[in-house]
N, C-alpha and C positions, 0 to 999 in steps of 0.2 A: 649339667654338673658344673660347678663353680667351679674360674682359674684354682682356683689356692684350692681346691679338692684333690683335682685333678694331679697337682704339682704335687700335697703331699704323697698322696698315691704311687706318684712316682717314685719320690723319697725314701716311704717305706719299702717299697719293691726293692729299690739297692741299698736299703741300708738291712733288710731280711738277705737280701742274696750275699752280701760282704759277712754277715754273721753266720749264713750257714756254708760259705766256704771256711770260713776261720773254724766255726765245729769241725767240718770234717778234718782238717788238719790238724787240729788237735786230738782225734780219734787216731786218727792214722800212727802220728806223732806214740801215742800210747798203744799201740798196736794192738788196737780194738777195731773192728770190721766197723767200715764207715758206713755202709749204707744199710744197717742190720737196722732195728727198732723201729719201725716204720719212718725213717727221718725224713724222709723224704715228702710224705705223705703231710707228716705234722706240721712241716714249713708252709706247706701248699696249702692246707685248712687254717692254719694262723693267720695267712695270710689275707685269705679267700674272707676268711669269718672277719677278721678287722677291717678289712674293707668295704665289707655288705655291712657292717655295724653302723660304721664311718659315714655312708653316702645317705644310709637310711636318717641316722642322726642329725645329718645336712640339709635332708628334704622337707625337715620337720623342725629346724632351727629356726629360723623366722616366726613360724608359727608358734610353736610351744619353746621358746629358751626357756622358758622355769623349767621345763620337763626334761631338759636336758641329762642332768644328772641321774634320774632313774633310766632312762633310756640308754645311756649308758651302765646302768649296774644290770638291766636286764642282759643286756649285750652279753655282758661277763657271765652271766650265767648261762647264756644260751653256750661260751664259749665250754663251760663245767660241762653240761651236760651230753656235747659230742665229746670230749674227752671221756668222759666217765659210759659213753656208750660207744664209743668208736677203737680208741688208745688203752683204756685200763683194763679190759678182758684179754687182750691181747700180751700186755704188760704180766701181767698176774697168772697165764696159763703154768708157769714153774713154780707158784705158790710165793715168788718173792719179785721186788721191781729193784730191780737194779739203778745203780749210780747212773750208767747211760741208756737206758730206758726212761729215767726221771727226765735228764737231760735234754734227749730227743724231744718229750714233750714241754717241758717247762720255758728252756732257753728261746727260741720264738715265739712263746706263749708270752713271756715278758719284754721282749724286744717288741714286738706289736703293742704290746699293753705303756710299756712306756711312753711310745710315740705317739701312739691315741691320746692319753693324759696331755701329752707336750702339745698337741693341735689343737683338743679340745679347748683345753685350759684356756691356749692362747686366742682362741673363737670367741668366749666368752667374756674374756679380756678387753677384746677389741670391738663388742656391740655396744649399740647406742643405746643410750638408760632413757 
């Protein structure tokens, strides 16, 4: 695995862990059960999925950079699909998904996705034409 892989990895790891103490605190804050919606669960698969995306996407950057962009849009959809088979049955058991159900899934969903763009981007940024 590359330094800069390795180091964003890092990165994202506290900058996922800094976001989901701040959720909790703002759950708490609105006194809403903090560790209700599978939150816990969802940081851990955001986490886990953007960085098996990440490494896979690195192993195969030298090789295919044109491919890069679908390979990341596959990524996102592999991300859809454990949501939609892991989170939304679970979400939807009361017929409705709530503000912090949404939340639970969404706010690391895009704190990972962010970051991935911001590394990416800047990977491609910085290869030799």
């Amino acid at each position: 695995m590359k330094k800069t892989t390795f180091k964003f990895l890092m990165v994202l790891l506290l900058v996922v862990t800094i976001v989901f103490v701040a959720h909790l605190f703002i759950l708490q804050n609105m006194g809403l059960q903090i560790f209700a919606d599978r939150i816990v669960l969802s940081y851990l698969v955001n986490y886990a999925l953007a960085a098996s995306i990440l490494i896979f996407i690195q192993s195969k950057f030298n090789k295919k950079a044109s491919h890069t962009g679908f390979m990341f849009l596959a990524g996102s959809g592999i991300k859809f699909l454990v949501f939609f088979l892991v989170f939304y049955p679970f979400y939807r058991e009361d017929g409705t998904m709530s503000t912090s159900e949404f939340a639970a899934f969404f706010v690391p969903y895009a704190t990972c996705l962010i970051l991935e763009v911001a590394f990416l981007s800047k990977q491609l940024n910085n290869q030799e034409s």
